[in-house]
N, CA, C and O atoms as a GROMACS GRO file, in nm:
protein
  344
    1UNK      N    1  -3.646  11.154  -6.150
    1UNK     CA    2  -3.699  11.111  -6.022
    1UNK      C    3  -3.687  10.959  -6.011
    1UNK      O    4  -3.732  10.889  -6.101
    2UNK      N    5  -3.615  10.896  -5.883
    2UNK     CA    6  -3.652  10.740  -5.905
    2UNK      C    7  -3.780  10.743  -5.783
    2UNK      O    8  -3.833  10.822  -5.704
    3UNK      N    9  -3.787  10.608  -5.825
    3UNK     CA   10  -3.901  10.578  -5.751
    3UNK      C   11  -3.903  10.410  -5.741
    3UNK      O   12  -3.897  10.318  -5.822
    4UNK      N   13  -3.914  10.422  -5.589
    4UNK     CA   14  -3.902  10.259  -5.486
    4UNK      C   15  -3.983  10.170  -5.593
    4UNK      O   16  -4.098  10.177  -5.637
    5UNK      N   17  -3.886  10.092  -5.616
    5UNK     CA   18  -3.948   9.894  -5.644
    5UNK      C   19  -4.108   9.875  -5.612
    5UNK      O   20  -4.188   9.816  -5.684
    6UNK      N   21  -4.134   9.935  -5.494
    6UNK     CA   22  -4.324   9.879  -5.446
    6UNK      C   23  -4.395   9.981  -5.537
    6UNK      O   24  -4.495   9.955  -5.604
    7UNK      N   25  -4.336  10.098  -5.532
    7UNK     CA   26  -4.444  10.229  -5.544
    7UNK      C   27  -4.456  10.163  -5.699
    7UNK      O   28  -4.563  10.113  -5.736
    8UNK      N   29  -4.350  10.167  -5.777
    8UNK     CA   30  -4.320  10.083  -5.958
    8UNK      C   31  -4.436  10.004  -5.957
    8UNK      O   32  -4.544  10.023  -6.013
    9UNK      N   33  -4.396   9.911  -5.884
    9UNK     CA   34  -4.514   9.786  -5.897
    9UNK      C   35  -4.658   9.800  -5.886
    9UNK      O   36  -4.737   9.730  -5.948
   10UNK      N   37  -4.696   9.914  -5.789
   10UNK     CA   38  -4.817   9.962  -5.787
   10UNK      C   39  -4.855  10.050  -5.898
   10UNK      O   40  -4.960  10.035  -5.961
   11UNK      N   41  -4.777  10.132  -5.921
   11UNK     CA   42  -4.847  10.197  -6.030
   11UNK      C   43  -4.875  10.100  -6.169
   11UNK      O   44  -4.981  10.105  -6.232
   12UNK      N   45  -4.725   9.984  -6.216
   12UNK     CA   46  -4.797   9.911  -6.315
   12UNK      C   47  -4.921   9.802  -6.305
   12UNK      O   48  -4.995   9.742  -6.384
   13UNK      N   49  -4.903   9.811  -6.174
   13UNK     CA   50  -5.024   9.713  -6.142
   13UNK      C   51  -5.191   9.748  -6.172
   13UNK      O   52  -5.279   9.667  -6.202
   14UNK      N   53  -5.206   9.907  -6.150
   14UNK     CA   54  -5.288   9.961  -6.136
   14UNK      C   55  -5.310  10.003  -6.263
   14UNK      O   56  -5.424  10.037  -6.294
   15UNK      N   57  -5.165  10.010  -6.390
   15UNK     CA   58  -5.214  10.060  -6.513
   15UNK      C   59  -5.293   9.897  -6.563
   15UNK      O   60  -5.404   9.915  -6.613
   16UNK      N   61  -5.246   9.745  -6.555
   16UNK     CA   62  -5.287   9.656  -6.600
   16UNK      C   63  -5.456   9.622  -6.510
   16UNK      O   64  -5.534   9.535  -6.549
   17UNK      N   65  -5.471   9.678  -6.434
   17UNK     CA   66  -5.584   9.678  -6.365
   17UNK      C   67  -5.696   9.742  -6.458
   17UNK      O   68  -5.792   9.685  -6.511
   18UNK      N   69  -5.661   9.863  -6.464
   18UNK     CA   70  -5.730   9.968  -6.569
   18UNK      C   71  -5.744   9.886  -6.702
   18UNK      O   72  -5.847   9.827  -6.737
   19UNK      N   73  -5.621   9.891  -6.773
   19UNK     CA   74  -5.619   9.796  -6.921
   19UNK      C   75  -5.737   9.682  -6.893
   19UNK      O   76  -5.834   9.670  -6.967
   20UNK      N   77  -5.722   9.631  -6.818
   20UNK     CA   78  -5.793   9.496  -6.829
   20UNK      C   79  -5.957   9.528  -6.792
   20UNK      O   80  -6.058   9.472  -6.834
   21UNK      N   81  -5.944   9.617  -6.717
   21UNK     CA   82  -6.078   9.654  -6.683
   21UNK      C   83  -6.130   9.718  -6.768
   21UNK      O   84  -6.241   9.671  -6.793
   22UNK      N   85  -6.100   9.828  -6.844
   22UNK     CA   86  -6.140   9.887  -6.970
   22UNK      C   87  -6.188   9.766  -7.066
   22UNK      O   88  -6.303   9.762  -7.110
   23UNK      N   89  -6.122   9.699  -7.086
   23UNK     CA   90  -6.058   9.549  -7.229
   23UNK      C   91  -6.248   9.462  -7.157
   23UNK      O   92  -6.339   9.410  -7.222
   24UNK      N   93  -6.237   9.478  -7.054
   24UNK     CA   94  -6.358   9.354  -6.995
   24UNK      C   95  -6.495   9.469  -7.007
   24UNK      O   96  -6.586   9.424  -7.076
   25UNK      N   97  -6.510   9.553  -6.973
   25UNK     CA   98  -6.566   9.660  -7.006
   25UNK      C   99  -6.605   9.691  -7.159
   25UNK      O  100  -6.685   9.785  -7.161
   26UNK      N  101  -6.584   9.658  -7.250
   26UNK     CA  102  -6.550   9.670  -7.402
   26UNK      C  103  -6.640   9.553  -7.477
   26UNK      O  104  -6.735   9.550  -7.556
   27UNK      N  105  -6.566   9.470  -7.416
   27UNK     CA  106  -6.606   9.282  -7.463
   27UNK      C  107  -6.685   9.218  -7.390
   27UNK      O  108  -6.790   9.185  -7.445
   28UNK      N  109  -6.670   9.184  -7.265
   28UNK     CA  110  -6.736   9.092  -7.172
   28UNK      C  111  -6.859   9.119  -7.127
   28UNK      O  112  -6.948   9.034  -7.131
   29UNK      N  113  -6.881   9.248  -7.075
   29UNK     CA  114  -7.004   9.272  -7.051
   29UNK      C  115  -7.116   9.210  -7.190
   29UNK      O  116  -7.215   9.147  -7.152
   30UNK      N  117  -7.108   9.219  -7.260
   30UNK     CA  118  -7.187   9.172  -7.382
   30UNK      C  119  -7.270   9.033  -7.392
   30UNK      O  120  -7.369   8.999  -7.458
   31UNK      N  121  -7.179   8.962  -7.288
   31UNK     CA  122  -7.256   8.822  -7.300
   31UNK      C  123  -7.284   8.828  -7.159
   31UNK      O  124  -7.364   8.736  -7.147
   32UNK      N  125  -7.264   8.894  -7.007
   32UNK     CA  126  -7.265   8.858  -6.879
   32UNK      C  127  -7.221   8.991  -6.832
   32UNK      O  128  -7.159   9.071  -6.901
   33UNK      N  129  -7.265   9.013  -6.679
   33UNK     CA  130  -7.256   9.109  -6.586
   33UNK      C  131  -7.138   9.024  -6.475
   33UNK      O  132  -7.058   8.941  -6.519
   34UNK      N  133  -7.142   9.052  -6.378
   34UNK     CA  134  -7.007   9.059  -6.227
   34UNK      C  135  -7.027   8.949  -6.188
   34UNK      O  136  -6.937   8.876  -6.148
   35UNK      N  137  -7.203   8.904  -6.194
   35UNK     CA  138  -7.242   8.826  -6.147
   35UNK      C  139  -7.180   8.686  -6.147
   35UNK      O  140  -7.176   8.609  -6.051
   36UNK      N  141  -7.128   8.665  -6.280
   36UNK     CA  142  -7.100   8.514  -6.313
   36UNK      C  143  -6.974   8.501  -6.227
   36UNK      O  144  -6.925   8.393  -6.195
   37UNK      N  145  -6.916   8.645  -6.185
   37UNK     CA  146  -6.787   8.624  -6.138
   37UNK      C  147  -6.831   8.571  -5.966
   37UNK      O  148  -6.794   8.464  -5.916
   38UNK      N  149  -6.892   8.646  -5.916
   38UNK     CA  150  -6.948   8.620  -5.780
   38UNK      C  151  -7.049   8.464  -5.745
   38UNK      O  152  -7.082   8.418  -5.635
   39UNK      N  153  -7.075   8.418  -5.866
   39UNK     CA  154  -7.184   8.291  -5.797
   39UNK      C  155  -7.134   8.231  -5.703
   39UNK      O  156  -7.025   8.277  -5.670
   40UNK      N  157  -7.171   8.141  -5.642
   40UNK     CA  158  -7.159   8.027  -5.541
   40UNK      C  159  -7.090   7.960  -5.634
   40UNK      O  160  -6.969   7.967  -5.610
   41UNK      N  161  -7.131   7.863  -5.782
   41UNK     CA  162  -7.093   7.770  -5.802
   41UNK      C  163  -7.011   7.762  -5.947
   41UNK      O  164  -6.996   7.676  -6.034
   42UNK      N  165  -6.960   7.917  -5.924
   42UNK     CA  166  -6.890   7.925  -6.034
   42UNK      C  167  -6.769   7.803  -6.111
   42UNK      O  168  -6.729   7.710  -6.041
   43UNK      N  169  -6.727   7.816  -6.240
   43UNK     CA  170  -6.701   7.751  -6.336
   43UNK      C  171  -6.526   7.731  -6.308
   43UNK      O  172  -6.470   7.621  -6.310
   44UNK      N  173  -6.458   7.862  -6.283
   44UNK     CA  174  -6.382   7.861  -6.258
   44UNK      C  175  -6.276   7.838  -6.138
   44UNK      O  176  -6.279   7.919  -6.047
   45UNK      N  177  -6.186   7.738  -6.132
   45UNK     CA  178  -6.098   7.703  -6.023
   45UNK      C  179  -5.965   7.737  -5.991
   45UNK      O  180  -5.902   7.728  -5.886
   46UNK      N  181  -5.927   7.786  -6.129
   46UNK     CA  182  -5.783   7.821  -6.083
   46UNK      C  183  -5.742   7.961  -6.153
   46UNK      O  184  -5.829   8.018  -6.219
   47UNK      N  185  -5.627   8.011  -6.142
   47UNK     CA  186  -5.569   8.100  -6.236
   47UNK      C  187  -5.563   8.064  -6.376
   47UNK      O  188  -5.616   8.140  -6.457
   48UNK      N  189  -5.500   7.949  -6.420
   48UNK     CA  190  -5.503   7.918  -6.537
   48UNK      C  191  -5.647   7.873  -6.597
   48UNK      O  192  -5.663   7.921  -6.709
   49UNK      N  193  -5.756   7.793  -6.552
   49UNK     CA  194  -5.808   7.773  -6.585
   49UNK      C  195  -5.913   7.938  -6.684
   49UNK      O  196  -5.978   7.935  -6.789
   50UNK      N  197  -5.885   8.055  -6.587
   50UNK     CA  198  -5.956   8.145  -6.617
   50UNK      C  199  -5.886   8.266  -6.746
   50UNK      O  200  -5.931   8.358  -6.815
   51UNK      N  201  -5.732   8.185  -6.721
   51UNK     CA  202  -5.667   8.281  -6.818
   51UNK      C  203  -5.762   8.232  -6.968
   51UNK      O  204  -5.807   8.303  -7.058
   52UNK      N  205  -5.770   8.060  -6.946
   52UNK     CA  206  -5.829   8.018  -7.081
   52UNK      C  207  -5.984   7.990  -7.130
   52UNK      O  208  -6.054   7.943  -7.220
   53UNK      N  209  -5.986   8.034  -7.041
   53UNK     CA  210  -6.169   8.112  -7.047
   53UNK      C  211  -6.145   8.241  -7.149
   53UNK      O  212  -6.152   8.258  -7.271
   54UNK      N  213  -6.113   8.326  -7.032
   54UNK     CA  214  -6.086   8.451  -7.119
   54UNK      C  215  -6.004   8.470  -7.221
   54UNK      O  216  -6.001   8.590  -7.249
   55UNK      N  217  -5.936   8.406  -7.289
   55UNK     CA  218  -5.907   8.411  -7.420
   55UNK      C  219  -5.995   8.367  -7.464
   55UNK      O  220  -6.052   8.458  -7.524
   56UNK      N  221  -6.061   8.257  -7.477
   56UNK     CA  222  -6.169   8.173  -7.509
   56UNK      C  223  -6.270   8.219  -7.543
   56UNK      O  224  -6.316   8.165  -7.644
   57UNK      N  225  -6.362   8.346  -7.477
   57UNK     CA  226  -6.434   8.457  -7.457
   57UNK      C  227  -6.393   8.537  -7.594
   57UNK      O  228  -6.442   8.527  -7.706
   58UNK      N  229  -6.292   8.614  -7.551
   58UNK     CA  230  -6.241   8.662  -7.647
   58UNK      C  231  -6.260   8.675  -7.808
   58UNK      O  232  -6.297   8.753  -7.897
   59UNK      N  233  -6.205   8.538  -7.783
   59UNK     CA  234  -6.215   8.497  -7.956
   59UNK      C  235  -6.375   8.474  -8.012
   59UNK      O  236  -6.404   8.484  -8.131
   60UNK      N  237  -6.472   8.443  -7.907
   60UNK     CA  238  -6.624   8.430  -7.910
   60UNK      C  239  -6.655   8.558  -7.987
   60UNK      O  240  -6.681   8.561  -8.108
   61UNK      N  241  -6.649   8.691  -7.887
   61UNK     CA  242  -6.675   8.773  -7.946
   61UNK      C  243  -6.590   8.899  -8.009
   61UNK      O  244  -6.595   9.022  -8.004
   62UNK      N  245  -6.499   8.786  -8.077
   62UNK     CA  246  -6.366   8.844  -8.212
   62UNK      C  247  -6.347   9.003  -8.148
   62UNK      O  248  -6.365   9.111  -8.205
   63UNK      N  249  -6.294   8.969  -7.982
   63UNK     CA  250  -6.229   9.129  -7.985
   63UNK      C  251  -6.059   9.112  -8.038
   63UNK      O  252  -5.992   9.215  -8.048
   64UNK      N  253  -6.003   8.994  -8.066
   64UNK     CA  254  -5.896   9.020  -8.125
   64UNK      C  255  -5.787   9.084  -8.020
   64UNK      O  256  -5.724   9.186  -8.051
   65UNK      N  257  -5.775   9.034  -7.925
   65UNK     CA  258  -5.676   9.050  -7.814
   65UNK      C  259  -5.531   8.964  -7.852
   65UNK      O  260  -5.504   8.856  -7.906
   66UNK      N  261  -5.442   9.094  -7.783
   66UNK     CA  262  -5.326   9.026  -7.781
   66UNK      C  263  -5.286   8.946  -7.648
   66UNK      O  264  -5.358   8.993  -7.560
   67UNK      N  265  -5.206   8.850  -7.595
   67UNK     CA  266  -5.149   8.757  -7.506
   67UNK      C  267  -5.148   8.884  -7.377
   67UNK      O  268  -5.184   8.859  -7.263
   68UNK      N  269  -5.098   9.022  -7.422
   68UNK     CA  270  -5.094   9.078  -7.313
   68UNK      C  271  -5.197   9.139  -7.277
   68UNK      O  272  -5.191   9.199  -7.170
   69UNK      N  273  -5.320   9.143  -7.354
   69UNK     CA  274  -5.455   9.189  -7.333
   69UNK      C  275  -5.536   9.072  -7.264
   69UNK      O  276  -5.617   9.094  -7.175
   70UNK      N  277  -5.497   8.902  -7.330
   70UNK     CA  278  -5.565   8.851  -7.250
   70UNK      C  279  -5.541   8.848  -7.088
   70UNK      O  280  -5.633   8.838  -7.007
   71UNK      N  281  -5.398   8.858  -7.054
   71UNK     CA  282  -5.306   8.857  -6.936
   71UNK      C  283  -5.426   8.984  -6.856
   71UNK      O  284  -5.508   8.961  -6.767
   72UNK      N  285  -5.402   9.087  -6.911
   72UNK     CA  286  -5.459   9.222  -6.812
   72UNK      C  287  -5.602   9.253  -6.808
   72UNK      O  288  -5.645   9.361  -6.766
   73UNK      N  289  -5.714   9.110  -6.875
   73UNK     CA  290  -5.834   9.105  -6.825
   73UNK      C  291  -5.825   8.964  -6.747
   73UNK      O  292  -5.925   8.917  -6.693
   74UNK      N  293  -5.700   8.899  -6.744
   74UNK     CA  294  -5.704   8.739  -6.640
   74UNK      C  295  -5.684   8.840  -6.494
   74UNK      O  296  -5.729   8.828  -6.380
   75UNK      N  297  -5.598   8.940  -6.557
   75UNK     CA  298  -5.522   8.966  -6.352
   75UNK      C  299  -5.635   9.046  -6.348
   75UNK      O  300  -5.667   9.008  -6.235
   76UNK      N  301  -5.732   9.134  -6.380
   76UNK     CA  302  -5.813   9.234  -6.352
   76UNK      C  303  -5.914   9.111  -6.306
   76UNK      O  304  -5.882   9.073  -6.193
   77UNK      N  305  -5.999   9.055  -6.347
   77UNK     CA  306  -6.057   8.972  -6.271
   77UNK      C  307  -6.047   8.868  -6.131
   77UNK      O  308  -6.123   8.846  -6.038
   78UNK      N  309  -5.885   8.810  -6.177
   78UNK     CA  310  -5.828   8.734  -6.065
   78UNK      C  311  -5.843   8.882  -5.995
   78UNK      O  312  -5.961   8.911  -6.014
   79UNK      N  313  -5.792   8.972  -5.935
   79UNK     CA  314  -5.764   9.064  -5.874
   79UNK      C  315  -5.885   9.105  -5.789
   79UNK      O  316  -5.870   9.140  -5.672
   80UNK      N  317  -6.021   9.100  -5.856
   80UNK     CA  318  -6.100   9.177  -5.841
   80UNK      C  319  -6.232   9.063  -5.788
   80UNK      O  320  -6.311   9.067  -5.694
   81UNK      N  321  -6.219   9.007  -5.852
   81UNK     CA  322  -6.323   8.864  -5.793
   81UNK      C  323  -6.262   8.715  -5.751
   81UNK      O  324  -6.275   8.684  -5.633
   82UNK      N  325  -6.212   8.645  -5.819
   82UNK     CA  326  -6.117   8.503  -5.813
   82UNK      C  327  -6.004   8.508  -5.684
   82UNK      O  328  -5.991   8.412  -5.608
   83UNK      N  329  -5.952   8.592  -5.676
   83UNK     CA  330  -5.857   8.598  -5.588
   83UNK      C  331  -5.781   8.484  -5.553
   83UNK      O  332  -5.756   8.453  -5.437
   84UNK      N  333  -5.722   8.382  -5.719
   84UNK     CA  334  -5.652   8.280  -5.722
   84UNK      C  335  -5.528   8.290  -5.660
   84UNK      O  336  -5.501   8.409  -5.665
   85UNK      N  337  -5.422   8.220  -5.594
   85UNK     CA  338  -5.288   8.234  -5.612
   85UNK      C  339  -5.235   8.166  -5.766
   85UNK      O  340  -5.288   8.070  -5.822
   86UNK      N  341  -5.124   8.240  -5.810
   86UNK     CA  342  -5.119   8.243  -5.901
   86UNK      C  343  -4.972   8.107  -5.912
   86UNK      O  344  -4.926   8.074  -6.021
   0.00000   0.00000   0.00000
């Protein structure tokens, strides 16, 4: 079966959505809830700035993520709260 360029993109989009959301689900909740993502005067300003948070995080509480694990809890958040351009 092929399948269109957009439909592709959506479905991997939606598997790194999941990954990352599971991965933040796992780890993150532990120190913080949605909330920190939603404040008024949140910490974070850019895409990058949050990719290096969340590795940063990460390594806090030794979940031992790989580059593409940190990647698919940066876009699951950008995605879901931040709504940086990237």
């Amino acid at each position: 079966m092929i399948v269109p360029a957009a439909m592709a993109q959506d479905v991997a989009q939606n598997a790194d959505d999941s990954k990352g959301q599971a991965l933040h689900q796992t780890s993150c909740v532990r120190c913080h809830d949605h909330s920190v993502y939603t404040r008024s005067d949140r910490k974070m300003k850019s895409a990058d700035q949050l990719r290096i948070r969340v590795a940063f995080c990460g390594q806090q509480v030794n979940a031992q993520w790989f580059d593409d694990e940190v990647d698919a809890v940066t876009l699951w958040l950008n995605r879901s709260f931040y709504k940086f351009n990237k």
